[in-house]
C-alpha positions in Angstrom: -88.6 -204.5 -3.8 -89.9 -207.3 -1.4 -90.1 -209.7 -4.8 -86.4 -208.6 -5.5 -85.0 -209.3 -2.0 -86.8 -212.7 -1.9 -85.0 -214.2 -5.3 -81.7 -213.0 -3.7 -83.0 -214.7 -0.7 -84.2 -217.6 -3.0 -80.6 -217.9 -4.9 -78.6 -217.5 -1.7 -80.2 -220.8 0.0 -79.8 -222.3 -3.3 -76.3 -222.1 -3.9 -75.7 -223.0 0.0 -77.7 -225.5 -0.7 -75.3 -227.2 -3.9 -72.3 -225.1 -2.8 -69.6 -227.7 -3.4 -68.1 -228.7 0.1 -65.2 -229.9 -1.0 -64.0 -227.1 -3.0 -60.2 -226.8 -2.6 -60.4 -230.9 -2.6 -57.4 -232.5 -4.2 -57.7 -236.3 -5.3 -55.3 -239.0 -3.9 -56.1 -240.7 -7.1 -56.5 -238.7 -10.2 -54.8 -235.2 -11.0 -53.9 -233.9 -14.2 -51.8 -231.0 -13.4 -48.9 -232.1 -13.2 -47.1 -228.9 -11.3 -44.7 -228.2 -13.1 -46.4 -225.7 -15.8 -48.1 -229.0 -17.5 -50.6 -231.8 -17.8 -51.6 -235.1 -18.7 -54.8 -236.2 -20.1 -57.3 -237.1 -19.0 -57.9 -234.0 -17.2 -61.0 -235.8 -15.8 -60.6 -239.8 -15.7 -64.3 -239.6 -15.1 -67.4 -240.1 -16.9 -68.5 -236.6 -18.0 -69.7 -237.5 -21.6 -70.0 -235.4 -24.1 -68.9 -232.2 -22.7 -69.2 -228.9 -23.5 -67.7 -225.7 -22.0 -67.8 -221.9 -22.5 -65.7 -218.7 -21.1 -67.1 -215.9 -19.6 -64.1 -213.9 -18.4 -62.0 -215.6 -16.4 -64.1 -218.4 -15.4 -64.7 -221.6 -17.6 -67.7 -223.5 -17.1 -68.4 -227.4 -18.7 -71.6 -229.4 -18.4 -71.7 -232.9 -19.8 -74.6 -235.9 -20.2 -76.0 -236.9 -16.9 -78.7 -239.7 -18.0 -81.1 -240.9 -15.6 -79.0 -239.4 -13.1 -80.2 -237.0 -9.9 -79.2 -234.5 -9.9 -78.7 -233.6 -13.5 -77.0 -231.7 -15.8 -73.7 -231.1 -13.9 -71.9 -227.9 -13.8 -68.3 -228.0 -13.6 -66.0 -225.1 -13.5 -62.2 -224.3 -13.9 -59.9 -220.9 -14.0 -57.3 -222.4 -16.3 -59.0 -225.7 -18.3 -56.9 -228.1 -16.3 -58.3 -228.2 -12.4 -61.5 -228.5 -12.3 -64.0 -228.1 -9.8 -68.1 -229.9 -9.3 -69.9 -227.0 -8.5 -73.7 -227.3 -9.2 -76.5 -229.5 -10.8 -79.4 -227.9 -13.1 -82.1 -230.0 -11.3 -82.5 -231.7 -8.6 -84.9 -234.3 -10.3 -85.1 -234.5 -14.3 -88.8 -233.9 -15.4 -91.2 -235.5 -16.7 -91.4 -236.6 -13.0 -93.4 -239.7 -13.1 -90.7 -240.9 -15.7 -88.0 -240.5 -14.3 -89.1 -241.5 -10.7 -88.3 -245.1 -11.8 -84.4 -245.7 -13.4 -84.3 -244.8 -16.8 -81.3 -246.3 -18.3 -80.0 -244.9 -21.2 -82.3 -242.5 -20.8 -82.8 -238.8 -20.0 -80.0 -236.3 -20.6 -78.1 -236.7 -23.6 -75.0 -234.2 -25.0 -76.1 -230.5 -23.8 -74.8 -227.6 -24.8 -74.1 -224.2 -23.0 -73.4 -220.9 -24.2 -73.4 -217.4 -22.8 -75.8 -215.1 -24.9 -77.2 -211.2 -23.5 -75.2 -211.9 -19.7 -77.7 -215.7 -19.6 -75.9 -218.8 -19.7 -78.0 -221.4 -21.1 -78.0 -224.9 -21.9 -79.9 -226.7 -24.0 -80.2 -230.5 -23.8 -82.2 -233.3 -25.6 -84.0 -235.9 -24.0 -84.1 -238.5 -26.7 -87.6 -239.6 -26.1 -89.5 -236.6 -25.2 -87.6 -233.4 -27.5 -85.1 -230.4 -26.8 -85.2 -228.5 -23.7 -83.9 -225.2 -22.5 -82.5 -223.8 -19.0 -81.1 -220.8 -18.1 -79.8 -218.3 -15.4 -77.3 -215.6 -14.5 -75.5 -217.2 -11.9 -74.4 -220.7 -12.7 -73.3 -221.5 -9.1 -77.2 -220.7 -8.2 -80.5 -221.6 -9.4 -81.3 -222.6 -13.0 -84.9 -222.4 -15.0 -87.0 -224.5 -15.3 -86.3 -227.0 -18.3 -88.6 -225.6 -20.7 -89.8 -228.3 -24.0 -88.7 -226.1 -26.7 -89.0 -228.6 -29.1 -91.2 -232.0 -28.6 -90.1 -234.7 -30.7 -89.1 -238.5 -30.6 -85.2 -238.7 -31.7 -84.5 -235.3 -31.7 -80.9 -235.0 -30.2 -77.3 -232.4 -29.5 -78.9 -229.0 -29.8 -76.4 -226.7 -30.1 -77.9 -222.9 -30.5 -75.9 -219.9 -32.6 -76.9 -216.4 -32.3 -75.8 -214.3 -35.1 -74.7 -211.1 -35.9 -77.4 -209.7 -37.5 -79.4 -210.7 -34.8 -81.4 -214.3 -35.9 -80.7 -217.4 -33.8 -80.8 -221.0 -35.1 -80.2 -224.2 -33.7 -78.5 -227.0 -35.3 -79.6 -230.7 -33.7 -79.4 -234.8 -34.7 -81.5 -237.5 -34.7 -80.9 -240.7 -32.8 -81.8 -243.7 -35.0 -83.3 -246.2 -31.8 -85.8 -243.3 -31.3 -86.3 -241.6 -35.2 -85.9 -244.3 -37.2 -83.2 -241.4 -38.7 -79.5 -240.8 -38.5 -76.5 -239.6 -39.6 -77.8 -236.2 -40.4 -77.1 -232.6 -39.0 -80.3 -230.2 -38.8 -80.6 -226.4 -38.6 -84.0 -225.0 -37.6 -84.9 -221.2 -36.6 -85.2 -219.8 -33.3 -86.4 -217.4 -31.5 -83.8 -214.9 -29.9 -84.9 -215.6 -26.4 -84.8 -219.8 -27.2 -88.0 -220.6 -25.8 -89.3 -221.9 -29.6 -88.2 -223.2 -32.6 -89.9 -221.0 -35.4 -89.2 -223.6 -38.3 -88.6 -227.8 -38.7 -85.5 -227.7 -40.0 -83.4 -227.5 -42.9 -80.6 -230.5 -43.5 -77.1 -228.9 -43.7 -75.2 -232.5 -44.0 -75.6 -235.9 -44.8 -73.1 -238.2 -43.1 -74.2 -241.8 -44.4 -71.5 -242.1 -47.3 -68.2 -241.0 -45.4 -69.2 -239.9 -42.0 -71.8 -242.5 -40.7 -73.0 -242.0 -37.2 -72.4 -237.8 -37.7 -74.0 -236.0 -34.1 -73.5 -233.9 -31.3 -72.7 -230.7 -33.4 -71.3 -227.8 -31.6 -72.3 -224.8 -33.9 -70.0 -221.4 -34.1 -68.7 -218.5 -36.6 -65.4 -217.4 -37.3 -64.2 -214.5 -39.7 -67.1 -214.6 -41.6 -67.5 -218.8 -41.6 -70.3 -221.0 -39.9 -68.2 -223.8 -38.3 -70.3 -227.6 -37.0 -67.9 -229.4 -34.9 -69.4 -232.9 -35.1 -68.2 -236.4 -33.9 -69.0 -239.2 -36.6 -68.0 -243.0 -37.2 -69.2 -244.0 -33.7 -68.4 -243.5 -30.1 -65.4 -245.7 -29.4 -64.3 -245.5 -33.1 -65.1 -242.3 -34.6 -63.1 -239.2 -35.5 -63.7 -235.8 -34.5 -65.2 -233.7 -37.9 -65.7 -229.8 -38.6 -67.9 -228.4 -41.3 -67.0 -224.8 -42.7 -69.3 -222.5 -44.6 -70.1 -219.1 -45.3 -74.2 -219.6 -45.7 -75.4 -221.3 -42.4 -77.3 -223.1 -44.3 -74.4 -224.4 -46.4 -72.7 -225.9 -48.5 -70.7 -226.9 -46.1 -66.6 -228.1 -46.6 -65.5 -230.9 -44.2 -62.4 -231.4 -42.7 -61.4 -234.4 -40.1 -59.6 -232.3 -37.8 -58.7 -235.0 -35.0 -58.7 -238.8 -35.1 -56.7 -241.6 -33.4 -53.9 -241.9 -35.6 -51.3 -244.0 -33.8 -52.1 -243.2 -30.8 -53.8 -245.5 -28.0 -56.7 -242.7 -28.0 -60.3 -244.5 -29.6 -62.6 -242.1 -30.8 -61.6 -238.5 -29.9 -64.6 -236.3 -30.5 -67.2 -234.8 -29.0 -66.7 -231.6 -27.5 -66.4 -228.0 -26.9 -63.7 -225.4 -28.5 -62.5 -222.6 -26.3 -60.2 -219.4 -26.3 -58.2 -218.2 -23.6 -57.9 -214.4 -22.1 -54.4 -214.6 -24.2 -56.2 -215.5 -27.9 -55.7 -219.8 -27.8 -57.8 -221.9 -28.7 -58.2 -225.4 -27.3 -60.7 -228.2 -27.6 -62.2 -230.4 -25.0 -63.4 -234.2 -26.4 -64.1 -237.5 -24.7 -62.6 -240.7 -25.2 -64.4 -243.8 -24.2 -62.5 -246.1 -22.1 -65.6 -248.9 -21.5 -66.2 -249.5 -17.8 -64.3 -246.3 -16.4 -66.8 -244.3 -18.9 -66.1 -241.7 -21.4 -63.2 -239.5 -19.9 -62.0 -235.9 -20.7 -59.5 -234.7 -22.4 -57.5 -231.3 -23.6 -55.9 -230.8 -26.6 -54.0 -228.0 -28.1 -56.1 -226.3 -31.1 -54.4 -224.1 -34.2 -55.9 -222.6 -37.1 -54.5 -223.5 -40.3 -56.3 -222.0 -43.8 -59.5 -221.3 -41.7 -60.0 -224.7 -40.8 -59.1 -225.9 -37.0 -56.3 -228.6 -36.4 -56.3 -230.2 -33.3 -53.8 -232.1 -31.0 -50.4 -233.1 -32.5 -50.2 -232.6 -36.9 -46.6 -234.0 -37.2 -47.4 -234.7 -41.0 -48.8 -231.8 -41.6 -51.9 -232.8 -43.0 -54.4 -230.8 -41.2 -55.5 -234.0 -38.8 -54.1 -234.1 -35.6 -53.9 -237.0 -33.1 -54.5 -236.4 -29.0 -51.3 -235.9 -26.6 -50.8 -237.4 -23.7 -49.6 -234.4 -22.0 -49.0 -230.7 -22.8 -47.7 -227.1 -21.5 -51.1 -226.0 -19.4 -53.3 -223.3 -21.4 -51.7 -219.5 -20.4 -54.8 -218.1 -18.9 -52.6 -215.0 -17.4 -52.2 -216.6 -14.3 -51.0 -219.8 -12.1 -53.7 -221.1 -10.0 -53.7 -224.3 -7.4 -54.5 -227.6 -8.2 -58.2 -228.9 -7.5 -60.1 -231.7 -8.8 -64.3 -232.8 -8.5 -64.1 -234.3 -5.2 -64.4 -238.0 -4.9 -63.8 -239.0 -1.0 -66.7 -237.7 1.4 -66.3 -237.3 5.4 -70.1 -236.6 5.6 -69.3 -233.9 8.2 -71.2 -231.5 6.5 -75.3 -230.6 6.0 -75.2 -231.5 2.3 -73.2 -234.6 1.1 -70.5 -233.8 -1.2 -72.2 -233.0 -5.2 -70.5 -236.2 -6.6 -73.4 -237.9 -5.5 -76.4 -239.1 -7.8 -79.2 -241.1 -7.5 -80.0 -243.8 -10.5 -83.5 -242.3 -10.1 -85.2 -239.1 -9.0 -84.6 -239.1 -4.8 -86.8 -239.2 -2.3 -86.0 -237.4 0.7 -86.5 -240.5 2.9 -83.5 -242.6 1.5 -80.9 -240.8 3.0 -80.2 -237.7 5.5 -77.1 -235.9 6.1 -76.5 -236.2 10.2 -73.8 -233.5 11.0 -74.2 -233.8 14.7 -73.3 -237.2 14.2 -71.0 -236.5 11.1 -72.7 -238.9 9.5 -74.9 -239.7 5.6 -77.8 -241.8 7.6 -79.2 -243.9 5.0 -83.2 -245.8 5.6 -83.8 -249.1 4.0 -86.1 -249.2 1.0 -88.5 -251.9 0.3 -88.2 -253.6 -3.2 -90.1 -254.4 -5.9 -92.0 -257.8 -5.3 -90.8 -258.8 -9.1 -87.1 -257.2 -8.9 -84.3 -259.8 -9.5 -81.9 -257.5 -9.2 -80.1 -254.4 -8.7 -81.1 -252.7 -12.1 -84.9 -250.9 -11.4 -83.8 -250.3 -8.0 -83.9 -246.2 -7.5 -82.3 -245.6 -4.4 -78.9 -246.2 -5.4 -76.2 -243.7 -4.2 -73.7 -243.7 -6.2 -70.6 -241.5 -8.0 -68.5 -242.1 -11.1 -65.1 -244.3 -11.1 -62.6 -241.1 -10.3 -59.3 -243.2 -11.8 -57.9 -246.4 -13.8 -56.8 -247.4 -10.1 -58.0 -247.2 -6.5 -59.1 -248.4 -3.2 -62.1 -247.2 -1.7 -63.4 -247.9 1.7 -66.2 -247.2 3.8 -66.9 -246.8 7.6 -70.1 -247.8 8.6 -72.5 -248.8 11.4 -75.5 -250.9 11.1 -78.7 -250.6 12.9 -81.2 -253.4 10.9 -84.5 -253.2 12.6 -86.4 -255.8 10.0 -85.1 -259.3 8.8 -83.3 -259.7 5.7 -82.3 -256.1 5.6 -79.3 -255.1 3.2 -76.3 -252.9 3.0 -73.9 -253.1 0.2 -70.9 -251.1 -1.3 -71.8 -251.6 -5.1 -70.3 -251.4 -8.6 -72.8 -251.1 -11.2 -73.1 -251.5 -14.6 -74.3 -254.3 -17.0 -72.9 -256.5 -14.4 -72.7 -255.4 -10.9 -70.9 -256.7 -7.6 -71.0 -255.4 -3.8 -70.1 -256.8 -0.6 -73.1 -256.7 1.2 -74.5 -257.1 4.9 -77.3 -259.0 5.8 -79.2 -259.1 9.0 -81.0 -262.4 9.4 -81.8 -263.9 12.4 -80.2 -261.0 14.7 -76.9 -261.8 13.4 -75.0 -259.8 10.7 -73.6 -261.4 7.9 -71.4 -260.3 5.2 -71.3 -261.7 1.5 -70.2 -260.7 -1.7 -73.3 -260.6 -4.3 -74.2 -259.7 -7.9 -75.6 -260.2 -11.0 -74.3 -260.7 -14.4 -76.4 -259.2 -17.6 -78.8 -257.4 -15.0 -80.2 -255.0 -17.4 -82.0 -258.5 -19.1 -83.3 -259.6 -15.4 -80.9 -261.8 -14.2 -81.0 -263.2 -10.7 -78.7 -261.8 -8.3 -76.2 -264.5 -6.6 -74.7 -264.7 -3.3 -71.3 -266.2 -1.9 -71.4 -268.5 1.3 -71.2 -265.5 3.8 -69.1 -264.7 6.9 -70.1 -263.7 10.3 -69.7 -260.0 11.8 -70.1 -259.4 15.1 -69.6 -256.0 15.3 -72.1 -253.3 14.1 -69.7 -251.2 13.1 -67.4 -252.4 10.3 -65.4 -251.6 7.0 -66.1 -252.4 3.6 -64.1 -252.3 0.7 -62.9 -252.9 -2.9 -59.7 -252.2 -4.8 -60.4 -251.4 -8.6 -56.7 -252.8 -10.4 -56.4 -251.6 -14.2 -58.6 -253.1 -16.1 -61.7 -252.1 -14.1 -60.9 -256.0 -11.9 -62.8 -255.2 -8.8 -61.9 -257.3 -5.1 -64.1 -256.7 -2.4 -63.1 -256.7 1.3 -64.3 -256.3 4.9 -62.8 -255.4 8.7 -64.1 -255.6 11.7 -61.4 -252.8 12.5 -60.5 -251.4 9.8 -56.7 -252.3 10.1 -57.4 -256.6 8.6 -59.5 -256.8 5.7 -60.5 -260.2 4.4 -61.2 -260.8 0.9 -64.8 -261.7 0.2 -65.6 -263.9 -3.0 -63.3 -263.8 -5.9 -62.4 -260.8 -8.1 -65.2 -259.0 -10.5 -64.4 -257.5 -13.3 -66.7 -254.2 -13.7 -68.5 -253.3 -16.7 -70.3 -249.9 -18.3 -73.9 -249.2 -17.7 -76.1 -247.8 -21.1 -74.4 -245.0 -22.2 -72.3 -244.5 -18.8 -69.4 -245.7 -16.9 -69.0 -248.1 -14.1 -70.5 -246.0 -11.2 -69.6 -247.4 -7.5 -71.7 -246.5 -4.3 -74.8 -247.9 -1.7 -77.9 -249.6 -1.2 -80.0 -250.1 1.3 -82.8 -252.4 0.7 -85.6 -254.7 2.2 -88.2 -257.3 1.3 -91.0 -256.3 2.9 -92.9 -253.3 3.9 -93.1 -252.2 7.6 -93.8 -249.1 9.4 -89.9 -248.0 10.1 -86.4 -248.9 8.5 -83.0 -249.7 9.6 -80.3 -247.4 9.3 -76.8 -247.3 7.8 -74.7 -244.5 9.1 -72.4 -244.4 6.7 -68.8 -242.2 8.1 -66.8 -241.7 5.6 -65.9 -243.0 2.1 -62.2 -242.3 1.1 -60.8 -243.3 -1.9 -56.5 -244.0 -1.4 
């Protein structure tokens, strides 16, 4: 009994712990509900690739790719498809631990998949250079497993597990060519009914190389009597969205190109999750990639037609649909209010808000929540002797772009202790920029600073900087479509002055444009300055 009231205990503190502060927040940026009974897509214009979602009753739950990100493995969840809220993380830090302690770009989580099996929700998730893992729980708002290595193997990707009927599971995966040296093939192995093993290596169910080059992230299911493999092909910013339909899971298999671009300005729509609503329809979440704002989410409206899905808008008839823009919202039974992942944070609270990550596993030292001070109190971090740049640097705080435009500005007060300390508002990617503040000789200066190509080492440059006198001061940038990024600062926050001349943001490997802090040093020393950063609100 004492064991049983502990792990309530246990999963109370934890959901406090990632409960999502912000949970009736509404973005002044991005909303797809448009309130009138419909919406537009993107439902999220925010990087959550490769997503995935499930019902269980009334409740809708997505996860999506998370990288080298901490926390990982994000849980998202929604009563009606359309507002959606953040509202947990699988782990805190993404094992193996002394991997993923240093940045890992490109790295770590790649498509999961979660499903609800026996009153379990798992997920199951590749890491492309160490094999497939498995997490579960009852309670997705609390505590997760353990990621357990079901399956170690270089290149093994998109695991997607089906438990039949009569009672056998299996799990149908992909290979990623950098790692395998293989690709463009769909795999179905055996596995155990509690999917902690894989009891076989594999059969090959499909070949992609002739017509569907690129074939991955299958999303396995079965329908009136049919095995269906919903599986993205002919690239990520180019592809089309397939489905495979047979009545032996391990095939032959009939393909179908249910979704593609058409004429549409949509690239690529594929990769994602099919759903049914309480009221019997069927809809399909997929990704499109939009380059530095990442690869956003979208709804379309699903139909069956001769046992094979048909997706979006089929104005020819042919069985291939092409994405809307907007739609009637799914009928789910009932009207609920509109929400959104939050993307502004007062810092009020004892947890900052959960669209925070790390580019690295945290350490506890970085950065404290100060609620007495209503404050996120961040400690400088010494760098690498050989770092040139941004890129290695692990104690980056940042959070995906939330919309194709917006201003964002931070509130923040400056205590350096050691010389050449820096603060920065960052954009990251490829290239990055920030406006930063220096302290060198006593004084504060601001600059705006950056690197272009940083993932191949390039030095970072700095504008001829400007002098604050204040310790507590605004910084800035406006994003303008096209991802064209102009820094600012105030000593007030009523006048700004531009700082340096306009950067144009680019994608990171695999991910969006993320924006956010540092707080670094050159040297060690036995304490660090502090940033006490106020608030971060995005108009």
């Amino acid at each position: 009994m004492r064991k049983i009231f502990l792990s309530i205990i246990l999963s109370v503190l934890f959901s406090l712990t990632f409960a999502n502060p912000q949970s009736d927040f509404v973005s002044k940026v991005w909303v797809a509900d448009n309130g009138d009974g419909t919406y537009k897509n993107p439902i999220l214009h925010a990087d959550y690739s490769d997503p995935d979602a499930v019902r269980v009753g009334d409740d809708f739950y997505m996860t999506a790719s998370s990288f080298n990100a901490a926390p990982g493995l994000p849980i998202l969840h929604s009563k009606d498809l359309v507002n959606w809220r953040l509202v947990n993380y699988v782990f805190t830090k993404q094992p193996p631990f002394d991997v993923f302690d240093k940045p890992q770009h490109g790295g770590g989580v790649w498509a999961p998949a979660i499903r609800h099996h026996n009153g379990e929700f798992y997920i199951f998730y590749p890491d492309p250079d160490f094999g497939i893992y498995m997490t579960k729980t009852k309670n997705p708002l609390g505590e997760w497993s353990k990621p357990l290595l079901i399956k170690e193997g270089k290149g093994w990707i998109d695991p997607c597990p089906l438990w039949d009927t009569d009672g056998n599971a299996y799990l149908v995966s992909a290979f990623a060519g950098s790692r395998a040296g293989v690709k463009s093939v769909l795999i179905v192995s055996k596995m155990s009914a509690d999917g902690t093993r894989l009891l076989d290596d594999g059969v090959l169910v499909f070949d992609g190389h002739d017509a569907h080059p690129t074939v991955e992230g299958p999303k396995f299911y079965k329908r009136n009597g049919f095995y269906y493999i919903f599986a993205p092909a002919g690239g990520v910013s180019t592809g089309w969205q397939l489905v495979l339909r047979s009545k032996n899971i391990y095939g032959p298999y009939d393909e179908k190109i249910v979704l593609a671009q058409g004429k549409t300005a949509i690239n690529g729509p594929h990769q994602g999750a099919w759903v049914t609503t309480q009221t019997g329809e069927d809809w399909f979440l997929h990704f499109q990639d939009k380059g530095a704002y990442g690869r956003i989410v979208h709804l379309q409206p699903m139909m069956w037609k001769n046992d094979f899905p048909v997706i979006g808008a089929d104005a020819d008839g042919d069985g291939t649909g092409e994405p809307v823009m907007s739609f009637k919202k799914p009928n789910v039974g009932k009207t609920y209010s509109i929400i959104t992942p939050p993307d502004s944070d007062e810092f009020n609270l004892p947890f900052p808000g959960l669209q925070w990550q790390w580019h690295a596993n945290p350490q506890d030292k970085w950065a404290f929540p100060f609620p007495a001070k209503g404050v996120l109190q961040m400690s400088s971090v010494q760098t690498a002797e050989t770092s040139k740049n941004l890129w290695d640097a692990p104690n980056l705080l940042l959070q995906k772009f939330p919309a194709e435009k917006f201003t964002a500005t931070a509130k923040v007060t400056l205590n350096p202790r050691f010389e050449a300390e820096k603060f920065g508002l960052l954009v990251m990617g490829l290239d990055y920029s920030y406006i930063g503040v220096t302290n060198k000789g006593g004084k504060l200066y601001v600059a705006q600073g950056g690197a272009k190509d940083a993932d191949k080492g390039t030095a970072e440059t700095e504008n001829v900087p400007f002098l604050l006198n204040e310790k507590t001061f605004y910084l800035r940038v406006k994003v303008s479509e096209g991802a064209l990024c102009q820094f600012s600062f105030s000593p007030d926050g009523k006048s700004f002055t531009n700082a340096g001349t306009p950067f144009k943001a680019r994608e990171g490997r695999w991910i969006g444009a993320k924006i956010g802090f540092f707080f670094n040093r050159p040297a060690k020393f036995n304490d660090a300055g502090t940033a006490d950063i106020d608030w971060f609100r995005f108009e």
